[in-house]
N, CA and C atoms of all chains as a GROMACS GRO file, in nm:
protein
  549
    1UNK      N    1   1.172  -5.980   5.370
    1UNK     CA    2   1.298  -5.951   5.438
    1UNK      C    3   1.277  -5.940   5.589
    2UNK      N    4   1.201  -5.844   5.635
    2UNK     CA    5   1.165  -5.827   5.755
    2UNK      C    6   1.094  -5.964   5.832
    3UNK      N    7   1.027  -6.042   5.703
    3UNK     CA    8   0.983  -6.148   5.840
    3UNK      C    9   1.102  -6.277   5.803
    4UNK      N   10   1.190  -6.279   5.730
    4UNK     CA   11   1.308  -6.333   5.731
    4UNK      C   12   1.354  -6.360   5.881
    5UNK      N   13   1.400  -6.230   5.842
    5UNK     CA   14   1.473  -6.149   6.045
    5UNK      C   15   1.410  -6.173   6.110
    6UNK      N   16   1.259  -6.207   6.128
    6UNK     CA   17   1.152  -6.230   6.229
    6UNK      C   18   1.190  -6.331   6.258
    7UNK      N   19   1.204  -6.478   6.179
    7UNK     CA   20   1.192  -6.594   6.191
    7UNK      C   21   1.344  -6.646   6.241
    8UNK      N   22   1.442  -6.550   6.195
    8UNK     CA   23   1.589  -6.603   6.257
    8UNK      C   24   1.592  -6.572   6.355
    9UNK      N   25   1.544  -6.452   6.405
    9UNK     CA   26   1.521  -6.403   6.536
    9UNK      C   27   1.440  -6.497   6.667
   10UNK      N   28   1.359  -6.555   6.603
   10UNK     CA   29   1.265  -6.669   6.674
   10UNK      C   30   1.404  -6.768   6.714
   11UNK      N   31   1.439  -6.846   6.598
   11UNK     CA   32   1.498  -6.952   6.585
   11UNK      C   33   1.591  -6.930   6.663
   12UNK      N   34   1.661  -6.794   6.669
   12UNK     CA   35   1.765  -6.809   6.794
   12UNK      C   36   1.710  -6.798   6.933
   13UNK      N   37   1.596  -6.747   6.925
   13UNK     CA   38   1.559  -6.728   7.102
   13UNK      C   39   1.496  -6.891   7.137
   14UNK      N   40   1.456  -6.955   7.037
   14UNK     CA   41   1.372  -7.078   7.101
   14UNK      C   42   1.473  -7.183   7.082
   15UNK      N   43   1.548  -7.228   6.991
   15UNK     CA   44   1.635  -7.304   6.961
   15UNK      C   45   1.731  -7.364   7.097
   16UNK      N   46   1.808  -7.247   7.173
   16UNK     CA   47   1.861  -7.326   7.295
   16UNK      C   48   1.748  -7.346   7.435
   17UNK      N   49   1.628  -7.287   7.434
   17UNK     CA   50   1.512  -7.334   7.489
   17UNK      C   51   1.474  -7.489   7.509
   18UNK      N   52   1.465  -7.466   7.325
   18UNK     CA   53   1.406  -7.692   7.286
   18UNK      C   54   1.514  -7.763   7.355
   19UNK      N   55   1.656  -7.680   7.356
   19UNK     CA   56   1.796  -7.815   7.296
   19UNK      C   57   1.807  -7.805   7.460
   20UNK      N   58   1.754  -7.708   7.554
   20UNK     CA   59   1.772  -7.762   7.668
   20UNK      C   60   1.682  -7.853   7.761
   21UNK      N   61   1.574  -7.834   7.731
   21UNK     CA   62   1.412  -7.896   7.754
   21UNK      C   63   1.462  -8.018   7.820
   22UNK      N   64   1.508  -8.144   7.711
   22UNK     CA   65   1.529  -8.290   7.752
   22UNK      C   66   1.640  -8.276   7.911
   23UNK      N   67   1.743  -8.220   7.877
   23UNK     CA   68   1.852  -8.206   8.041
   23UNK      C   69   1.775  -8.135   8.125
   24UNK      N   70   1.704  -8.006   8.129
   24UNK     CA   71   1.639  -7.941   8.217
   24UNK      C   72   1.574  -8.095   8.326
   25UNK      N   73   1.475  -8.126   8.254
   25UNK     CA   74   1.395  -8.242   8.289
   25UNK      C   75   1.454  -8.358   8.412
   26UNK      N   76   1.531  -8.362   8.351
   26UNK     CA   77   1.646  -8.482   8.396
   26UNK      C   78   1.700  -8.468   8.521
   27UNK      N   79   1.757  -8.328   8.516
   27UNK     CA   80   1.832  -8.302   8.600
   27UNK      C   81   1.786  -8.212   8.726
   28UNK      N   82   1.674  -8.221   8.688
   28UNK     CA   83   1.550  -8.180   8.846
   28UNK      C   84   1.617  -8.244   8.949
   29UNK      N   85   1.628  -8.207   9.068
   29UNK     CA   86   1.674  -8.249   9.205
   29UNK      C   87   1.526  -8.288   9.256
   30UNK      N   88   1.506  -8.360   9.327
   30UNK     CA   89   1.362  -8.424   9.387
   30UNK      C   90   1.346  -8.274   9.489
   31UNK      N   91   1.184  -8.267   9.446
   31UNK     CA   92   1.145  -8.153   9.515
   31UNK      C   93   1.100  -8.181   9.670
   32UNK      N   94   1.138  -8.070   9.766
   32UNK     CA   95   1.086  -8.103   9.868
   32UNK      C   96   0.930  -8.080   9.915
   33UNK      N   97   0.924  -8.205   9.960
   33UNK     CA   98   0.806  -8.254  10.037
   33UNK      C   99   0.753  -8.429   9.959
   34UNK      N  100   0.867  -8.427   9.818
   34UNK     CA  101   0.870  -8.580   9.793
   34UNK      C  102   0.916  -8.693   9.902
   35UNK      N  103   0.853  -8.821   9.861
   35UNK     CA  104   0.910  -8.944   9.987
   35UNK      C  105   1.026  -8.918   9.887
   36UNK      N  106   1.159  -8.968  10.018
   36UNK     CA  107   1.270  -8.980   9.945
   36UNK      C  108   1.279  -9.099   9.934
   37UNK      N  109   1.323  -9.159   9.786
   37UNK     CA  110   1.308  -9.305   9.746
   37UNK      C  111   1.438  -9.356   9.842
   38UNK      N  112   1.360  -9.507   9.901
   38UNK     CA  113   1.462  -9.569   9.953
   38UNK      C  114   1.582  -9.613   9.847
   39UNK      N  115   1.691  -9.668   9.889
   39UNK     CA  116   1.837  -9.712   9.818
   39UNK      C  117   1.914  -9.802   9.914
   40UNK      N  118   1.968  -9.827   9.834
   40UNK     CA  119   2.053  -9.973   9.917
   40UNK      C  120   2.200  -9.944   9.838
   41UNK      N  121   2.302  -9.912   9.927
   41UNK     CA  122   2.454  -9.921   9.898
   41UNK      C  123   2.524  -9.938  10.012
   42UNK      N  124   2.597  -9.980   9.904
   42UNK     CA  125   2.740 -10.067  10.005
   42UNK      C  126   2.812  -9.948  10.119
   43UNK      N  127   2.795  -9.946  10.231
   43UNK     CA  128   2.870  -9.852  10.344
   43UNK      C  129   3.013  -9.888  10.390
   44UNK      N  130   3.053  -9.745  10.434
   44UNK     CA  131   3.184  -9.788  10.519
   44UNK      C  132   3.175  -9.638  10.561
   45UNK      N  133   3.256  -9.687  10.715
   45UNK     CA  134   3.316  -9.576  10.833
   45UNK      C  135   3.456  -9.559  10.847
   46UNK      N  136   3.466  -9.508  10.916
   46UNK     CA  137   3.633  -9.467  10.949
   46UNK      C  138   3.707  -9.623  10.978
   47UNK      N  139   3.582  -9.705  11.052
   47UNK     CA  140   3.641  -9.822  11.070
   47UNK      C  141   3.632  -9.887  11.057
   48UNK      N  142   3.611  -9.902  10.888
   48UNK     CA  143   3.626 -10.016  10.759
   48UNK      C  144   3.496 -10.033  10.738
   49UNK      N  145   3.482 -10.129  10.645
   49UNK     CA  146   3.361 -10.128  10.513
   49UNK      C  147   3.272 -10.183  10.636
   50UNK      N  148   3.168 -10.232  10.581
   50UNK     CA  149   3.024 -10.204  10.684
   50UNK      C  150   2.988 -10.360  10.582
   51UNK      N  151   2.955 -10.447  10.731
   51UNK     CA  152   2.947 -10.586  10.689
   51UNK      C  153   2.760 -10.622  10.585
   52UNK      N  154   2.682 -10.512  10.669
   52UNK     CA  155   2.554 -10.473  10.625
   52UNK      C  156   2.561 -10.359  10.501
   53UNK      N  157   2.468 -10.372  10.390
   53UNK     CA  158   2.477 -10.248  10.312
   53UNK      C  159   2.381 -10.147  10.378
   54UNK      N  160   2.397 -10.006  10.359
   54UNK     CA  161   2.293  -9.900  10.430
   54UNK      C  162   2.159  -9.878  10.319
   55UNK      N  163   2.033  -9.910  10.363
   55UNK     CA  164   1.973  -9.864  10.330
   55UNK      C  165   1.906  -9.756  10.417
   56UNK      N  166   1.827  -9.649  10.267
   56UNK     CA  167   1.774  -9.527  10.388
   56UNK      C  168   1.640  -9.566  10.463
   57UNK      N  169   1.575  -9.684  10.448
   57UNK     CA  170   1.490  -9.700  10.554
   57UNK      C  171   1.462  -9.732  10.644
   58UNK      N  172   1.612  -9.760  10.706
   58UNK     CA  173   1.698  -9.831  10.833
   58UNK      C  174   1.671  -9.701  10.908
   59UNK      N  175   1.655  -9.571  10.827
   59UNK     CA  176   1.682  -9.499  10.921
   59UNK      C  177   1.544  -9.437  10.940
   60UNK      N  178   1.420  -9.467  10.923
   60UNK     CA  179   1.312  -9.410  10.915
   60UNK      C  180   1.290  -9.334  11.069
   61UNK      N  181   1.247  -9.275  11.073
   61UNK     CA  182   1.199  -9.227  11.228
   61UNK      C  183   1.350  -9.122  11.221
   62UNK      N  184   1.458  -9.098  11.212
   62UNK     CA  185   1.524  -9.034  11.204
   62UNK      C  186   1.512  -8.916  11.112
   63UNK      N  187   1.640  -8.783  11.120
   63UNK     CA  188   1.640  -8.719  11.065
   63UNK      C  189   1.770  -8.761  11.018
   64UNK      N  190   1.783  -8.768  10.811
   64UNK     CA  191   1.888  -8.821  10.771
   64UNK      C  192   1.920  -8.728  10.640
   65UNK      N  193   2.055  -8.682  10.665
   65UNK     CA  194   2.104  -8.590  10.597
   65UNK      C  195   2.208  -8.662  10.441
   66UNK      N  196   2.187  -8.631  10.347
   66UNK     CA  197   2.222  -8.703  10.226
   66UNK      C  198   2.283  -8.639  10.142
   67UNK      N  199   2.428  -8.598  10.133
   67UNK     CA  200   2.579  -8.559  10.134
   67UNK      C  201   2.560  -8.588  10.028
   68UNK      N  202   2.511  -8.590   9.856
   68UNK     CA  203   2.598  -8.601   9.730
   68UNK      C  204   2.704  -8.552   9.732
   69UNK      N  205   2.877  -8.535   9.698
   69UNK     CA  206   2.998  -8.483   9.694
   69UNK      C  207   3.040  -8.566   9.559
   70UNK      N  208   3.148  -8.486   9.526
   70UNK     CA  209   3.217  -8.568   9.390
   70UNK      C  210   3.303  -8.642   9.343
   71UNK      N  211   3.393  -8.614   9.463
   71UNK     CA  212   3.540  -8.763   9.516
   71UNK      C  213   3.612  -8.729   9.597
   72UNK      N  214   3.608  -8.868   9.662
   72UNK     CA  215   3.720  -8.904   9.788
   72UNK      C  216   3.824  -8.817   9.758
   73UNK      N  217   3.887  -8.787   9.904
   73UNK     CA  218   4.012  -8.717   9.925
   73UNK      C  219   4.007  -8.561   9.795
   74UNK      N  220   3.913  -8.514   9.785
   74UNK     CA  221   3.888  -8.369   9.769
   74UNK      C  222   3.891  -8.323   9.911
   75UNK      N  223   3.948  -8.182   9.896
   75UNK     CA  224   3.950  -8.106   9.978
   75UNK      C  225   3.889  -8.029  10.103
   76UNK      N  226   3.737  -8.047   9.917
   76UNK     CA  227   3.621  -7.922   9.965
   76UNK      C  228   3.528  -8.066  10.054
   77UNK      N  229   3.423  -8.264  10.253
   77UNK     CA  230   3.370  -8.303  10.331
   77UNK      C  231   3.464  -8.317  10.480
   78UNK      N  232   3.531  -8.198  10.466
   78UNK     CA  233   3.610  -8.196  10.582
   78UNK      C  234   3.528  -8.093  10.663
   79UNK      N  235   3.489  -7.990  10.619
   79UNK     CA  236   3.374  -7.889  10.673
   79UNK      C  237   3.220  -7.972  10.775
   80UNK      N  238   3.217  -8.094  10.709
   80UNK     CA  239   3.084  -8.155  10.754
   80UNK      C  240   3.167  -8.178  10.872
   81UNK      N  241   3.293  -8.285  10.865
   81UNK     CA  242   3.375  -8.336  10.983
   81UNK      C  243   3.418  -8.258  11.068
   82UNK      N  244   3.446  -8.104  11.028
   82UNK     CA  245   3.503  -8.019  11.188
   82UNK      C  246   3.358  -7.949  11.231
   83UNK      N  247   3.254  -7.950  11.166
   83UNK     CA  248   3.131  -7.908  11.203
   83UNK      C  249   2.986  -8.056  11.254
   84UNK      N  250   3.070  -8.111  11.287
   84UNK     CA  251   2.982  -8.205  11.296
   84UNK      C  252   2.915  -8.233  11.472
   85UNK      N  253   3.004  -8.209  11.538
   85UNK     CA  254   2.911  -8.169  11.664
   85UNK      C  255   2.841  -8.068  11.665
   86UNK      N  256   2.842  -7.930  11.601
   86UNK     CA  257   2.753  -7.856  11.596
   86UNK      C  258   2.631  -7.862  11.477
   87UNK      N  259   2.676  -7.889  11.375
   87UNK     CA  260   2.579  -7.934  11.288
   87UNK      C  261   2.494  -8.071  11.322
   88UNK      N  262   2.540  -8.196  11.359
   88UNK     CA  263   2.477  -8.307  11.338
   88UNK      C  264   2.471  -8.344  11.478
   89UNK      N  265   2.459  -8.279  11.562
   89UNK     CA  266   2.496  -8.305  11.723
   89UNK      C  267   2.577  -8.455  11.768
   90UNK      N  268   2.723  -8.451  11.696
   90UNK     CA  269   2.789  -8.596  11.664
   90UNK      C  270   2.669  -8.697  11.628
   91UNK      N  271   2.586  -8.691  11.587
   91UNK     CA  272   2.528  -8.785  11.493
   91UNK      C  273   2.427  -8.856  11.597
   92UNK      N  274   2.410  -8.829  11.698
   92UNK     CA  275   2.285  -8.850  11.791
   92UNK      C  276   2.155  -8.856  11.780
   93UNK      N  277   2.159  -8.687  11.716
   93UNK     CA  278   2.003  -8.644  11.644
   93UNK      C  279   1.966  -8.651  11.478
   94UNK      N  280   2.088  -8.680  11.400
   94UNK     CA  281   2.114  -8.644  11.295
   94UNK      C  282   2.195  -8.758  11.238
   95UNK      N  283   2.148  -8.826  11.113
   95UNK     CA  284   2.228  -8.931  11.073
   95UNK      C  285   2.264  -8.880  10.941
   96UNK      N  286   2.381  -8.861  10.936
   96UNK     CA  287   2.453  -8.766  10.818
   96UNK      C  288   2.554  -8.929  10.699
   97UNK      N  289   2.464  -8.928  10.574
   97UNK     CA  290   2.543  -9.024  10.481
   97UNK      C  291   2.559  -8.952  10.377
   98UNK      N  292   2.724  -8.947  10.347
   98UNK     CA  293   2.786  -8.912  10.236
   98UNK      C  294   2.803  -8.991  10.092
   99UNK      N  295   2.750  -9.002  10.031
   99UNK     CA  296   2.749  -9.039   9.898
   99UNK      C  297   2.850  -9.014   9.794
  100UNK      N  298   2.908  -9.090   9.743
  100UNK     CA  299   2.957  -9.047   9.609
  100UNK      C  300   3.022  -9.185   9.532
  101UNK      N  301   3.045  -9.154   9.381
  101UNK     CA  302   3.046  -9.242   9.290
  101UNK      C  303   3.183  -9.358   9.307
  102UNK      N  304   3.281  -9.311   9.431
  102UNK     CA  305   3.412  -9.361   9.461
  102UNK      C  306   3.347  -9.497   9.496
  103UNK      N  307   3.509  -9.617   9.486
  103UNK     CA  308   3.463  -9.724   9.515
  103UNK      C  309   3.473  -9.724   9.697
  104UNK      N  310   3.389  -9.835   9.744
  104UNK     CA  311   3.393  -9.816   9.869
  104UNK      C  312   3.533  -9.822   9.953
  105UNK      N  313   3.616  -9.954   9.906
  105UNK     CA  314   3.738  -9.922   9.954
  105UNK      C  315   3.820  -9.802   9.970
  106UNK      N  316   3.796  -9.707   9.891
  106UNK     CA  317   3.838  -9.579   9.826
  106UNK      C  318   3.762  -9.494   9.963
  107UNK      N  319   3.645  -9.508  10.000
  107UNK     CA  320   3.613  -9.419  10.076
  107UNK      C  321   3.630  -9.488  10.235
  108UNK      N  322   3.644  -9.610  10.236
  108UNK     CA  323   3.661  -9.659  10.374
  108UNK      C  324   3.839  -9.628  10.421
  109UNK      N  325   3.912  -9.584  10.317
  109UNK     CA  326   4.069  -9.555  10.354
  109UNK      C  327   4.043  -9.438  10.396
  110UNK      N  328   3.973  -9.304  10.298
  110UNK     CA  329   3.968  -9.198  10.348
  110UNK      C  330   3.903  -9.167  10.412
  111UNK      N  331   3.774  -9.177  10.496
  111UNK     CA  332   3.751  -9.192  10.649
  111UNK      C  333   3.821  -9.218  10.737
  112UNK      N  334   3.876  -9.389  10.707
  112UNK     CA  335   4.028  -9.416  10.821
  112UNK      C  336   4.086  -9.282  10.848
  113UNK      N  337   4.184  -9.269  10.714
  113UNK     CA  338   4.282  -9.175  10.667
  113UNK      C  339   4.259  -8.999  10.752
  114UNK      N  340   4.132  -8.962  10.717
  114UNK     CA  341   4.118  -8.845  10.768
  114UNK      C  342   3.998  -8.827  10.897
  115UNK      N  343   3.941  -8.933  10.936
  115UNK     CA  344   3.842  -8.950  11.099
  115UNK      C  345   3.744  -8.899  11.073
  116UNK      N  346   3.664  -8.916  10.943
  116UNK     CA  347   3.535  -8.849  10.943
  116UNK      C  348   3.419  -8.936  11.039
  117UNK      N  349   3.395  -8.884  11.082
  117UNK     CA  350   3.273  -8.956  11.199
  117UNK      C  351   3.102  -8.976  11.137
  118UNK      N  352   3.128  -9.004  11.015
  118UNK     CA  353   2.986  -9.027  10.946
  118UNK      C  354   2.992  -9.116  10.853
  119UNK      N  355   2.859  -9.165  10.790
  119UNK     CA  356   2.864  -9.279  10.716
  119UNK      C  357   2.911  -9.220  10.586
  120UNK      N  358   2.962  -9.352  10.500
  120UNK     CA  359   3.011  -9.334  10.342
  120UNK      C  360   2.906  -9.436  10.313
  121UNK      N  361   2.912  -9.384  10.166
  121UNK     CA  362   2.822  -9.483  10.076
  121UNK      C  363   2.864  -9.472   9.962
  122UNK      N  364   2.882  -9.580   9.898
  122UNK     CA  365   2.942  -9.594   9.742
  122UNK      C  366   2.870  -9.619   9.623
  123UNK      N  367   2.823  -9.512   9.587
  123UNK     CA  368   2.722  -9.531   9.439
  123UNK      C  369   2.761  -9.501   9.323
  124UNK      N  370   2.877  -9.654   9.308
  124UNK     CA  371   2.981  -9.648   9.191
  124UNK      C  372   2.920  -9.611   9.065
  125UNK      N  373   2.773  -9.643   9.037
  125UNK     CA  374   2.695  -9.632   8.950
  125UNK      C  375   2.664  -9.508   8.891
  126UNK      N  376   2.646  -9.442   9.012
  126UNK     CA  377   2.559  -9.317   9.025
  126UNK      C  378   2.450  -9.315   9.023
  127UNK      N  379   2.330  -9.442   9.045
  127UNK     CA  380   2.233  -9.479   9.062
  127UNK      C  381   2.160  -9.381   9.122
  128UNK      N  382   2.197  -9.396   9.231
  128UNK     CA  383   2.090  -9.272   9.374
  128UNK      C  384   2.140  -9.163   9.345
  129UNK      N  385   2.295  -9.135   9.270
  129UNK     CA  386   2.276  -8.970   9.290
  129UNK      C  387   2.192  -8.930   9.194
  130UNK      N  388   2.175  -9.020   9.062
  130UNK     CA  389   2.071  -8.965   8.934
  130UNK      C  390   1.959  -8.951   9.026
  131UNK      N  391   1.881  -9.062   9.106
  131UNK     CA  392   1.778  -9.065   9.152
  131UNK      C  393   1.684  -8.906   9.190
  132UNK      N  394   1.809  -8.893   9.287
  132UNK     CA  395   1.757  -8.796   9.347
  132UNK      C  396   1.794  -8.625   9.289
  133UNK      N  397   1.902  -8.630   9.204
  133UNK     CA  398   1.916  -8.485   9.144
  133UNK      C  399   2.026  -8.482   9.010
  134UNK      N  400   1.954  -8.544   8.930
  134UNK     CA  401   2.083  -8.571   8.806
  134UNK      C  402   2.203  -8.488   8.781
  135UNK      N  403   2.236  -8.502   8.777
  135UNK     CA  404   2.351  -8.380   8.712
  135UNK      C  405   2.377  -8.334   8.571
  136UNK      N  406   2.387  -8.255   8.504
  136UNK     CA  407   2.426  -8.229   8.328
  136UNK      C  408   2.502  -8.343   8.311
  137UNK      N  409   2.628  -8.364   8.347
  137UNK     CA  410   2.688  -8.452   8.277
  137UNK      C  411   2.624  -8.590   8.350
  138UNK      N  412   2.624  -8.701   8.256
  138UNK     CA  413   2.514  -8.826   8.333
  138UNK      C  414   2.576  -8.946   8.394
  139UNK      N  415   2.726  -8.948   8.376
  139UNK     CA  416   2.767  -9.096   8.410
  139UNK      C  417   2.842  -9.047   8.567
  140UNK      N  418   2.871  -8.964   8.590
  140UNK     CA  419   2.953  -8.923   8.739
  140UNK      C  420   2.812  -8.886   8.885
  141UNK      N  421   2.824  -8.887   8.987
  141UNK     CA  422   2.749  -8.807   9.117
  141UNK      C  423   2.875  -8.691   9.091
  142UNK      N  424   2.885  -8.570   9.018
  142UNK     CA  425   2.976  -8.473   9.053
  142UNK      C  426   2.903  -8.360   9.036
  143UNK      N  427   2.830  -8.359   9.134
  143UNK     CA  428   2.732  -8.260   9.190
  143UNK      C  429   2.756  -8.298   9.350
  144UNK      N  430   2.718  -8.164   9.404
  144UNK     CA  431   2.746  -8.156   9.555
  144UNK      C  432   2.620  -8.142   9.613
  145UNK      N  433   2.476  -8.238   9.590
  145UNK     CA  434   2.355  -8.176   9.638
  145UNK      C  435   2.346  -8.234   9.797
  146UNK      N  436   2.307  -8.144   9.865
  146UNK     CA  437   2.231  -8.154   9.971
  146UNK      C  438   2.073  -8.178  10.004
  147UNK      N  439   2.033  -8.353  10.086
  147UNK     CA  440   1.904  -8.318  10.085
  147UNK      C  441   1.893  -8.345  10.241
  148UNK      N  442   1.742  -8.303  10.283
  148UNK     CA  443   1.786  -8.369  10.437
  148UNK      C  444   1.612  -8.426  10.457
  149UNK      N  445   1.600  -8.531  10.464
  149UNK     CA  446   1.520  -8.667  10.498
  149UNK      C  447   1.476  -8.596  10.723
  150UNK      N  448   1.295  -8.623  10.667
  150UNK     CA  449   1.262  -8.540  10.767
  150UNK      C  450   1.212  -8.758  10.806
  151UNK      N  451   1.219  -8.753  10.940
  151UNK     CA  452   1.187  -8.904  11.032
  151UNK      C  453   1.080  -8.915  10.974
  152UNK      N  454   0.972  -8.850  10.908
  152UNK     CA  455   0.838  -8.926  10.807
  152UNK      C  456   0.868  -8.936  10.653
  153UNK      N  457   1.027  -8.947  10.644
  153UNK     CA  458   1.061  -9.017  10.500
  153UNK      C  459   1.051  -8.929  10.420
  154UNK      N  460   0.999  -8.776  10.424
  154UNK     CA  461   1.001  -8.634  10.298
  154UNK      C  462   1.119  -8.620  10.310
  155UNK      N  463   1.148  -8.541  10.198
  155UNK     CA  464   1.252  -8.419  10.149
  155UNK      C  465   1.162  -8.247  10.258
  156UNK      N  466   1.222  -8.240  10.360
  156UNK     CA  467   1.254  -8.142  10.423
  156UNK      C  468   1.317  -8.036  10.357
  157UNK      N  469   1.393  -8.053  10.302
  157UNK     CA  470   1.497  -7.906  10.214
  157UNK      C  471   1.601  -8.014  10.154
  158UNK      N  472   1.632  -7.902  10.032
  158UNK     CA  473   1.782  -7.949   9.908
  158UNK      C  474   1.795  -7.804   9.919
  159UNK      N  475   1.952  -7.863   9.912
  159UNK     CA  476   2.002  -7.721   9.831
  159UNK      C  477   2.090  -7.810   9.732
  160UNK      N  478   2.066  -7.730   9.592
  160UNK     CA  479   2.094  -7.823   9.487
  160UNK      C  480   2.188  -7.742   9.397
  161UNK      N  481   2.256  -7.689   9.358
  161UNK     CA  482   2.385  -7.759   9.440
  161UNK      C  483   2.397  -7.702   9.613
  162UNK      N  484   2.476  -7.786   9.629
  162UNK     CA  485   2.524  -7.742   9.794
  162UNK      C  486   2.670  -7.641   9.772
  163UNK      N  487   2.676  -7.535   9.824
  163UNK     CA  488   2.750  -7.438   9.834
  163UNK      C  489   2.868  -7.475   9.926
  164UNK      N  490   2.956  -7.624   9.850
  164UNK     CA  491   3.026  -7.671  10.004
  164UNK      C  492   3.174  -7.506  10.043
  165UNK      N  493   3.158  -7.476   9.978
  165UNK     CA  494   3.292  -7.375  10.005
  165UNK      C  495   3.225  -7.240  10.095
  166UNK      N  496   3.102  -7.228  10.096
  166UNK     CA  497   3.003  -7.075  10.151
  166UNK      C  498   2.988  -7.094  10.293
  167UNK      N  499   3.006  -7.049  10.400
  167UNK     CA  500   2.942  -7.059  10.519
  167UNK      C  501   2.830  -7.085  10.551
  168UNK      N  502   2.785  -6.986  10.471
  168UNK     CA  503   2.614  -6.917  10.515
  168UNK      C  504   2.552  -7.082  10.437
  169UNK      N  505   2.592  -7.165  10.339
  169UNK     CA  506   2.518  -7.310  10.311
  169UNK      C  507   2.524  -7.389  10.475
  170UNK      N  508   2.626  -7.401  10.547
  170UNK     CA  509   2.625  -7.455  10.634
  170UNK      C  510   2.506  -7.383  10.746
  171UNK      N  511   2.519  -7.254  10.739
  171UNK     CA  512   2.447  -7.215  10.835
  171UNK      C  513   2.302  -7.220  10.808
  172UNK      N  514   2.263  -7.219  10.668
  172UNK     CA  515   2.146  -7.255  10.621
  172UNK      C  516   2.085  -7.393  10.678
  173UNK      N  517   2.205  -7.502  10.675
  173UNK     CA  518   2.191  -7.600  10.645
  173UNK      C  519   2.138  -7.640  10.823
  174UNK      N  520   2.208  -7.554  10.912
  174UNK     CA  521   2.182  -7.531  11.093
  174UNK      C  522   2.080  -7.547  11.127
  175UNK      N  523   2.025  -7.438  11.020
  175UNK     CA  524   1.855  -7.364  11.051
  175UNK      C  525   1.797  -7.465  11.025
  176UNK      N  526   1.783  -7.526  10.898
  176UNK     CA  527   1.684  -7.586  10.880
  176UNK      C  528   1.678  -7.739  10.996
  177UNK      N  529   1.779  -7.806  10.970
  177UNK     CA  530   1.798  -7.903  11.064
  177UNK      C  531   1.737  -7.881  11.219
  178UNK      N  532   1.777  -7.786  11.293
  178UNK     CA  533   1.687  -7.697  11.382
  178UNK      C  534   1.544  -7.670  11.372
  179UNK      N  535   1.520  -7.685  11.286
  179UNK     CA  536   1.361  -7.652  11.290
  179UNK      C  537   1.292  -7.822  11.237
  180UNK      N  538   1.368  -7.909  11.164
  180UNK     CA  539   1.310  -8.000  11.089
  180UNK      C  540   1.301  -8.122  11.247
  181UNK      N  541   1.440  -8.066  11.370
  181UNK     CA  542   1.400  -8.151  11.454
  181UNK      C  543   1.328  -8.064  11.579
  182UNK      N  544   1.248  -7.971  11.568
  182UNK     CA  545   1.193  -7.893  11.620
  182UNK      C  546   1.303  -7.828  11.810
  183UNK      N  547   1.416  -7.797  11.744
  183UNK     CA  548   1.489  -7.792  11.860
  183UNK      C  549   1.502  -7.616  11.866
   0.00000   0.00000   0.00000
């Protein structure tokens, strides 16, 4: 009986542990002092789309700040 | 990203010292109206995919960039600082965000 309860007791403390393991992983943000991997996407400014796509190693020698946000014409 | 735009001479010294690109999963047309539309003075980038935002900081849910991370790219190509998520609604993220920039261009 008692190691019943032992073992349900386990199963609930480790169970959302395992089931988070795989997303934990994933969803790491690149740690700092990693190279930040170059990328290539399509740009635009206030004054229209950008005939060149931006990549970030256009900007090497600079200091370049990298805005993830979640959609246009939000507020925040 | 209206906070980056009324803070952007003080944060990014209008983009002189500081090359500030906004990311997100919108199509580019979508973000080249709202720049027009509202005068943000920094680059857009359209990662309809969500390619680079997985790259660099996945999010729980996997097909959107609807995460607000901040990273800032030091001129020898590191990750200098994230703040992961970025606190766009907090002050003190922006002012965090001062400091470090300040020190990453040794000013």
């Amino acid at each position: 009986m008692r190691l019943a309860m032992l073992l349900t007791d386990l199963s609930a403390v480790t169970a959302p542990v395992l089931a988070q393991q795989p997303g934990a992983t994933e969803s790491q943000a690149l740690a700092t002092g990693t190279v930040a991997p170059d990328f290539t996407l399509p740009g635009a400014t206030r004054y229209g789309v950008l005939a060149q796509p931006i990549h970030l190693s256009d900007f090497k020698g600079q200091t370049v700040v990298l805005a993830f946000f979640h959609k246009a014409h939000s507020k925040l | 990203m209206h906070a980056y735009r009324d803070q952007y001479a003080t944060l990014f010294k209008d983009g002189q010292t500081v090359v500030l690109i906004a990311i997100s999963a919108d199509p580019l047309d979508t973000l080249a109206a709202w720049a027009r539309d509202d005068q943000f003075q920094f680059l857009f980038a359209s990662d309809t995919g969500g390619v680079v935002g997985k790259l660099y900081g996945p999010s729980a849910s996997t097909d959107r960039v609807d995460h607000r991370n901040v990273f800032v790219v030091a001129a020898d190509g590191k990750i200098a600082y994230r703040q992961t998520p970025f606190r766009e609604i907090d002050p003190a993220a922006y002012t965090e965000l001062a400091a470090v920039l300040d020190k990453v261009l040794g000013r």
